[in-house]
Structure formats: structure tokens, C-alpha cells
C-alpha positions in Angstrom: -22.3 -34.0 4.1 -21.5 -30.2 3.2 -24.5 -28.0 1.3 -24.6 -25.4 -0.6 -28.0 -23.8 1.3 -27.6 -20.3 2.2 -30.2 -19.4 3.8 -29.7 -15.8 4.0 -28.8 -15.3 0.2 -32.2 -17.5 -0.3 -33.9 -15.1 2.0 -32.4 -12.1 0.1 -33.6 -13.5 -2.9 -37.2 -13.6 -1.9 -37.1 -10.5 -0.2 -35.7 -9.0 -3.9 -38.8 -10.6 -5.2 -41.3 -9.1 -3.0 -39.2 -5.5 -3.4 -39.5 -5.8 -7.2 -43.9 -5.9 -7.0 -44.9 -9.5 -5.5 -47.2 -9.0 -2.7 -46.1 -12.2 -1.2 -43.7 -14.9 -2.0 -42.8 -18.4 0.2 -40.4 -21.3 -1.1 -38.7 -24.9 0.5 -35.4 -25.2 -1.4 -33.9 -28.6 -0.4 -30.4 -30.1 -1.0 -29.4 -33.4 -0.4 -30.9 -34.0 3.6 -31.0 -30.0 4.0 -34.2 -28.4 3.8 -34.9 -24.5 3.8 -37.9 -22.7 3.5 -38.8 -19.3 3.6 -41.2 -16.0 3.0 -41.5 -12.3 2.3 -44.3 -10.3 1.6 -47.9 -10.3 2.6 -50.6 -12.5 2.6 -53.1 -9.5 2.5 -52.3 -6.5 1.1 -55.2 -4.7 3.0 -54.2 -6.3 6.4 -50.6 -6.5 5.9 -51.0 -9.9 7.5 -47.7 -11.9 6.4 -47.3 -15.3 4.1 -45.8 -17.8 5.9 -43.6 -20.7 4.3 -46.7 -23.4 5.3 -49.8 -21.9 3.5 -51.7 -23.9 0.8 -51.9 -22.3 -2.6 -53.3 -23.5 -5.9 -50.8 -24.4 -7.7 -52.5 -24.3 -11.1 -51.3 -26.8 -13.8 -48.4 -28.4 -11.5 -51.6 -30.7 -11.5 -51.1 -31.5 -14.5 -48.2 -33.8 -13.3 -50.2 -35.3 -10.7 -52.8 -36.3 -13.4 -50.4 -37.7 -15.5 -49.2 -40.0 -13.1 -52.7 -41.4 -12.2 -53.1 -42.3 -16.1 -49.4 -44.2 -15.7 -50.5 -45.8 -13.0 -53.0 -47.5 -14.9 -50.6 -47.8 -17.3 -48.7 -49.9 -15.0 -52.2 -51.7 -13.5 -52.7 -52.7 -17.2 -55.5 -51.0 -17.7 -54.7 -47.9 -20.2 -52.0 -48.6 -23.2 -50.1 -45.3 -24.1 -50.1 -45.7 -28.0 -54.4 -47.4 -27.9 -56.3 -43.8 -29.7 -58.5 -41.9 -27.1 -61.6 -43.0 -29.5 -60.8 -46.6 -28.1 -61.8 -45.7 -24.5 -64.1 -42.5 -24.9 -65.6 -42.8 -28.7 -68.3 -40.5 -27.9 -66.3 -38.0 -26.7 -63.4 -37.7 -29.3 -65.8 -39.7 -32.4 -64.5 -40.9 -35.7 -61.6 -41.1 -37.5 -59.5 -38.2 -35.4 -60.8 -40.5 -32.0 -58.6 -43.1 -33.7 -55.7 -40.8 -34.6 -55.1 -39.4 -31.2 -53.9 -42.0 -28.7 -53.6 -41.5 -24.7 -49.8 -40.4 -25.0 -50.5 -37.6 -27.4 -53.2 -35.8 -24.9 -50.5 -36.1 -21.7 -47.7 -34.9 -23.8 -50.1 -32.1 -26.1 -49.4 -33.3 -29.0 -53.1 -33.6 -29.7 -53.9 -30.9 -32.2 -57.2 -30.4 -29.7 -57.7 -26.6 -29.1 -57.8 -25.2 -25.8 -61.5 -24.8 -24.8 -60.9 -22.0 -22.2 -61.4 -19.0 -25.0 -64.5 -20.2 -25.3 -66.2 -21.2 -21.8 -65.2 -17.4 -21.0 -66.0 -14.9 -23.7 -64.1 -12.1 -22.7 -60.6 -14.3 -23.5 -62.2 -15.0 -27.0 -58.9 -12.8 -28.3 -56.8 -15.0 -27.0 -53.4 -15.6 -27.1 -53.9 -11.9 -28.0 -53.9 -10.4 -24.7 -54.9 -6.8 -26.1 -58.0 -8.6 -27.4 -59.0 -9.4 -24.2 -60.6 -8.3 -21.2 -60.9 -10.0 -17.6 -64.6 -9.4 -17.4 -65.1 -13.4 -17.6 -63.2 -14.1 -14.6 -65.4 -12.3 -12.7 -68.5 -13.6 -14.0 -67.8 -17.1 -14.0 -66.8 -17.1 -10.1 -68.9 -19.0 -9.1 -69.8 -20.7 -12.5 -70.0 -24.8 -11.8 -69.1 -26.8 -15.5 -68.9 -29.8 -16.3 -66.0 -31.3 -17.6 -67.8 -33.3 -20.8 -69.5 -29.4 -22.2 -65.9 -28.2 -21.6 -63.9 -30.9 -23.9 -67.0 -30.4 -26.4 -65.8 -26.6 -26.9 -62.3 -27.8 -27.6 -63.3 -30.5 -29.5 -65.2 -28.7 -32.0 -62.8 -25.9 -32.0 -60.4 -25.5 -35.0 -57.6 -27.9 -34.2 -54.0 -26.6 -33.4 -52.2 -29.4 -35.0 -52.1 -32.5 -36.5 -52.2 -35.5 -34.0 -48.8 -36.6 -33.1 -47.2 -33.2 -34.9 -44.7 -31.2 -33.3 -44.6 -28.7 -31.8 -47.5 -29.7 -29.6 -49.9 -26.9 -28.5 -50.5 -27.1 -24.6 -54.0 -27.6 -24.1 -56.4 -28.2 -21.0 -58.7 -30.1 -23.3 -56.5 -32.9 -23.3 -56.0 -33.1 -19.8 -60.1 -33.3 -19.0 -60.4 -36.2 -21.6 -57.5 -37.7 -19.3 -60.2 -37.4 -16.3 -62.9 -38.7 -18.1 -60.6 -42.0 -19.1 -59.1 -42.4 -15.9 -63.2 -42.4 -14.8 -64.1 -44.8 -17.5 -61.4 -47.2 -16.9 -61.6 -47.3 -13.1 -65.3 -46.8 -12.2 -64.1 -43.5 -9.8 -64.0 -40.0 -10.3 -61.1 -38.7 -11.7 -59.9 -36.4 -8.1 -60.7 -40.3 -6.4 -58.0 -41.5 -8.9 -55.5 -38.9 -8.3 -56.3 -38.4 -4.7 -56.3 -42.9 -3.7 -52.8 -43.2 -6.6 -51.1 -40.0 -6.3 -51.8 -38.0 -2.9 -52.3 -40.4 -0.6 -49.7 -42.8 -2.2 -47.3 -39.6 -1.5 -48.3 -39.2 1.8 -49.3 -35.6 1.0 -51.3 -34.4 4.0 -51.9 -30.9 3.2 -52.5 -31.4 -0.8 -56.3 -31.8 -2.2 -58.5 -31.7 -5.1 -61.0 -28.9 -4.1 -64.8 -29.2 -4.5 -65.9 -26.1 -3.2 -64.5 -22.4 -4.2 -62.8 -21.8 -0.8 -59.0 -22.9 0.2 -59.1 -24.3 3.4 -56.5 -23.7 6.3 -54.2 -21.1 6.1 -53.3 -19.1 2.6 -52.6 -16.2 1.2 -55.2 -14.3 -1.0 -54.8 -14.3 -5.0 -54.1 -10.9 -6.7 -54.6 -11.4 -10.5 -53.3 -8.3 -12.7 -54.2 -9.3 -16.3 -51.5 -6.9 -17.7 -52.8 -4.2 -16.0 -56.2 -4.3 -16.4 -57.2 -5.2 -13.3 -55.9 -2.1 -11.3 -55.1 -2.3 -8.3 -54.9 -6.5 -9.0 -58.2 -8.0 -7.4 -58.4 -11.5 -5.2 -59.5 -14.5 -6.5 -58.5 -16.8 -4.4 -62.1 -17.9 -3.9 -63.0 -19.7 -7.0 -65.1 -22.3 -8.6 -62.2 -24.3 -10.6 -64.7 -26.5 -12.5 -63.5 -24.6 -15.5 -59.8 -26.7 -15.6 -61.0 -29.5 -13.1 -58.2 -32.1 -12.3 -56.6 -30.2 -14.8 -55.3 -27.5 -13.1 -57.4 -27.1 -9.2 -54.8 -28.6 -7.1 -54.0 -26.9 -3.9 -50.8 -28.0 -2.3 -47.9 -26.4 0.0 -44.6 -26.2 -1.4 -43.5 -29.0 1.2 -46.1 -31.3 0.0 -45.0 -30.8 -3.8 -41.2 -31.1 -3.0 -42.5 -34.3 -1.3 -44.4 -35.7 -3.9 -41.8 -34.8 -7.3 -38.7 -36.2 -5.0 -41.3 -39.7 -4.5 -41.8 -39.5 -8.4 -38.1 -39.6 -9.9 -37.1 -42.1 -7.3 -39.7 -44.4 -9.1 -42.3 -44.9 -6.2 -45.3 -43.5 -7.3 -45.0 -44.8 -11.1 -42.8 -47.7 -12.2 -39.3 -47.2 -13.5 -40.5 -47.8 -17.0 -43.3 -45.4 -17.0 -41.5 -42.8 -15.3 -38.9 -43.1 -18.3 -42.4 -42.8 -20.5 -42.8 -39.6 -18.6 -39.6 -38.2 -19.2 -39.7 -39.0 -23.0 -40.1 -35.0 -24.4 -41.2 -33.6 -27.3 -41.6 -29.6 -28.0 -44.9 -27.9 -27.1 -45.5 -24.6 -27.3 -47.1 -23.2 -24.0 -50.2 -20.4 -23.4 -47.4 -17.3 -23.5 -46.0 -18.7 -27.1 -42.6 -20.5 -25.7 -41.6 -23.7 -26.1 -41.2 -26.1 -23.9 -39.5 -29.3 -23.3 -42.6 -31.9 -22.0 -43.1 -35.1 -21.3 -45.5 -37.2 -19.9 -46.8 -34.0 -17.3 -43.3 -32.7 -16.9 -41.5 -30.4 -18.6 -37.4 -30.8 -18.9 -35.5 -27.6 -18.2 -31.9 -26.9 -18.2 -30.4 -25.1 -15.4 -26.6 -23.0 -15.5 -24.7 -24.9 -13.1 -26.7 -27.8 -11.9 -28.2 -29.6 -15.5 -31.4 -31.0 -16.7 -33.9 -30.3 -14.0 -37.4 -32.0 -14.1 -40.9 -30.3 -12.7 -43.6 -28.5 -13.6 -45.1 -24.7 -13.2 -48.6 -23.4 -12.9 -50.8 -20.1 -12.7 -54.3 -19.6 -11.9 -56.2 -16.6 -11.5 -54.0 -14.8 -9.2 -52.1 -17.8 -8.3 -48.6 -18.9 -9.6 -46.5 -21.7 -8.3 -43.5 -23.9 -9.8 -41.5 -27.0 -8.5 -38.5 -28.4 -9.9 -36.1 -31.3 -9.0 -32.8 -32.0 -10.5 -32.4 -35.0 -12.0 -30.5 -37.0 -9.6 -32.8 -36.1 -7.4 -30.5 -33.7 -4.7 -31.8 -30.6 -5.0 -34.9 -29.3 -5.5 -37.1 -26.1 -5.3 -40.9 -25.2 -5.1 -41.7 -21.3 -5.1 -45.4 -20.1 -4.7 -46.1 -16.5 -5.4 -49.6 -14.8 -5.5 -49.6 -12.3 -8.0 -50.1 -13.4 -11.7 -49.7 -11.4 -14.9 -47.8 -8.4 -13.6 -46.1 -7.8 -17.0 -47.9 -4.3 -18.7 -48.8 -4.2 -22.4 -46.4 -2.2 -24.8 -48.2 -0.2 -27.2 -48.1 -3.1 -29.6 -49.9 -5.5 -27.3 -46.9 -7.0 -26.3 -45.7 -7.9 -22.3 -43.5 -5.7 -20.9 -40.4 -6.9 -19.3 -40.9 -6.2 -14.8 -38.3 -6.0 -12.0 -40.3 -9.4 -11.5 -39.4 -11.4 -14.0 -35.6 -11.4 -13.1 -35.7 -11.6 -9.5 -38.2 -14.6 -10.0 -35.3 -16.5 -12.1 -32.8 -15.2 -9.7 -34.3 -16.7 -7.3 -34.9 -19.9 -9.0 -31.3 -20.4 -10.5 -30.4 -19.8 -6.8 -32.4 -22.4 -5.7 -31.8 -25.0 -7.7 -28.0 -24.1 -8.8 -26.8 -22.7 -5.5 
């Protein structure tokens, strides 16, 4: 079988990533039985120490796939209905009438109309999605900050809603997402990261992917330089970090083997059933954190891709951290990228992100990947 892998244009391409500002950069780009992976940049910007194609990374909310999954999995056990409202299963968290307007399926695909809590667990991103309005004083004094995930949903709960429940566009919101741990708790008796870890990971054979419960990354990784459009200058590490603030929402730490693994398991239809993983490509619009609109599902998003088609996946930043996977839909070629740099675009004089040499090499890079 021929493949359209080059591994020195993919190797170029990173290497244009790093050259255009991204301390470090490593990706597995796979096609058909053909598997490359590579890296450029550094690790360590101090050091100069290098990234390497097998570090662990947090990946941000790709989790949000793998959490979605261990709610279908109930699904398929029985146990959770789709279209039962979240006030069914968790009354006291979601009370009254809007407990009985917003069912399971509208908090995986965000179509909730409950407010992200985040602006308000950290009071220096109170401005937000007005990025001049804020400051990233919060990330730095929440570090080490442990929450818990019920005070969390309360602040998004009693925040103005976005929406109506079951209105389009959705607004992409972690709340949702930590009232998905709490009913995957309720229904099974286990901790949500038990869930994910027993359903999802392990059912994936993922042997270097974990829910965290300490601030550290274990094994070998890169550190986490977070910009916040320039406000943090030189960008700062954060790759030690209590991620009690998103939870099974967005901790996971992974390699970009270990998610090519586990997304090219999930469309073949042996982590979910075929019927739920239909469920989870079923999309609707929703409007992510930097104001575009994407095509979700059920914890993936749908995107279209100039020469190869509809491509399914996920992408994910955390503080300092950025990582996206993709697959194509019949399942032969995929791509997961990790960088480790986040929010490199500068603020214009009217508070708005400036376009970087980043931005298109990242997408270079990708539409290489993924469309040879």
C-alpha cells in the first residue's frame, strides 16, 4: 500500500512552526499502517533541552472527548438516557424547572445555556471574553488552588445563562462538563477520573495517558509557556498546576501516540457502540471561548479539511499547553500535534488578537497532516 507521508516535508513543517515563535512543537501523523512522528523546538527554553515526539502533555479539553464517551458508555450500560433532564439525576445541583429543561445530551453537546464558571473562580478573567479586560494575575494565584467540582458548577449555575436550553448556537462551557462528572459519579458509585480511566483509558489501552491528582506531570515533558497576549512577557511555565479548576473536564495528560490510539479505537466503534458513536457525531453549532463557531457533537467537533473531507477530533489549551487530534472519517489518516506555548497572538489597539507567523504555519502543518 503506497502513502502519502513525507516525512521530511512533515519535518519541515514543524520546524516552520518552531521558526515562526513556538518554543517547542512534537506530532504522530499516521496514514493508513504508516506512522510518523516528529519534533522541533525545545522543551526548556532556559536549558535548551529538546521536545521529543514521546513526552506527555496536558492536552486540555481533548478531555472533553474522553468524558463524553464515559457518559455513552453508560448510555450503552443503560444507565444514563440522552434526552432524561440533568434535574432527573442531580436535582440538587441543576434544581427546578431549568433542572428539567436541560437533559444529559444538551450539557455534552453545550447547548445548555449554563455559563462558564471560570470568570468567576479566577477574578482577574472577570472581563472575559474581553481579553483587554483581563489580566493573568489569577493564574498565578490559584496554582496551587484545590476546588471542588460542586462550588465550581454552583458559579456557573447561578451565573446569567448564555442560552436557552436546547438553543443554537450552543455556548461551550466547562460547567457542563463537571455536571457530566458528577452524574457519571452518581450513577456508577465511582469517581468520575475511575469512570473515564476503568471505560475510556484502560479500555484503549492507553499506557501513558492519566487523570492527574497532583499538580506535577510525571515522566518526561516539556514545560508550559503561557503568553496571555503578551502580558506575560517573556511567557512564564505553568506546567505545574493544580487542574481542580476544569477537573475531568479538561486535566488530561496524554502523548500524541496515546490520543491517535485512542480517537482511531473510537470511530472504529470499540470504545462506544455504533449507535452512540452516531449520537456523538450528531452536531449542532456552538460557539467556542475565542467567539468561532464550531461544528460539535457529542465531545467532538466536525471539521472540514481541503483535500481529505470531514475530519472528526477534538483540540485543547491549558495554561501554557495546547494540543489537537484529528482523524478523518474513514479512519486512514490521522494527526495529533502538541505545542507548548498558548496565547501568542498580541492585542491590537482595539483589544483585538493579532494575526502571528504562528497561526499559519500551525494550519500548515495541520492540512499537511491530515491532507497530505
Amino acid at each position: 500500500m503506497t502513502t502519502t507521508l513525507d516525512p521530511v516535508q512533515l519535518q519541515t513543517a514543524l520546524a516552520n512552526l518552531h521558526q515562526a515563535g513556538m518554543p517547542g512543537v512534537f506530532a504522530e501523523v499516521r496514514d493508513n499502517d504508516e506512522t510518523w512522528r516528529g519534533a522541533a523546538g525545545v522543551a526548556d527554553v532556559d536549558t535548551g533541552r529538546p521536545v521529543t515526539a514521546d513526552m506527555r502533555h496536558r492536552v486540555g479539553s481533548i478531555t472533553k472527548t474522553f468524558t463524553a464517551a464515559a457518559v455513552l458508555r453508560q448510555v450503552d450500560n443503560g444507565e444514563i438516557d440522552l434526552d432524561t433532564p440533568i434535574g432527573h439525576y442531580l436535582p440538587q445541583l441543576v434544581p427546578g424547572e431549568r433542572g428539567m429543561a436541560i437533559t444529559v445530551r444538551m450539557l455534552i453537546n453545550h447547548t445548555s445555556g449554563l455559563a462558564e464558571y471560570l470568570p468567576r473562580a479566577y477574578p482577574s478573567l472577570a472581563g472575559f471574553p474581553a481579553l483587554a479586560k483581563t489580566t493573568p494575575q489569577s493564574l498565578d494565584d490559584n496554582r496551587f488552588t484545590k476546588f471542588h467540582p460542586t462550588e465550581l458548577i454552583e458559579l456557573g449555575v447561578s451565573s446569567p445563562p448564555c442560552g436557552t436550553p436546547g438553543g443554537t448556537p450552543g455556548v461551550y462551557s466547562n460547567t457542563n462538563y463537571l455536571l457530566l462528572c458528577q452524574l457519571l459519579e452518581a450513577v456508577t458509585g465511582s469517581s468520575a477520573e475511575k469512570c473515564i480511566t476503568r471505560d475510556v483509558i484502560e479500555r484503549a489501552g492507553l499506557r501513558d495517558t492519566e487523570l492527574p491528582d497532583d499538580p506535577s506531570i510525571d515522566g518526561p515533558h516539556s514545560l508550559h509557556y503561557e503568553a496571555w497576549v503578551g502580558m506575560i512577557d517573556p511567557p512564564r511555565d505553568y506546567s505545574v498546576f493544580d487542574m481542580s479548576f476544569v477537573g475531568p473536564a479538561a486535566s488530561l495528560i496524554s502523548t500524541v501516540a496515546d490520543l491517535n490510539r485512542c480517537y482511531r479505537l473510537l470511530l472504529a466503534g470499540e470504545i462506544v457502540s455504533r449507535s452512540s458513536l452516531a449520537q456523538m457525531q450528531s452536531t449542532v453549532p456552538v460557539i467556542a471561548f475565542d467567539g468561532k463557531t464550531l461544528d460539535y457533537g457529542l465531545g467532538l467537533h466536525r471539521l472540514t479539511v481541503p483535500g481529505r473531507g470531514i475530519c472528526w477530533g477534538h483540540d485543547g489549551s491549558v495554561w501554557g499547553g495546547g494540543a489537537m487530534s484529528m482523524i478523518s472519517a474513514d479512519g486512514t489518516r490521522q494527526m495529533s500535534i502538541a505545542v507548548n506555548l498558548q496565547r501568542w497572538n498580541r492585542l491590537d489597539a482595539d483589544g483585538r488578537p493579532q494575526p502571528h507567523p504562528i497561526d499559519g504555519a500551525l494550519q500548515a502543518f495541520i492540512q499537511l497532516a491530515l491532507a497530505g
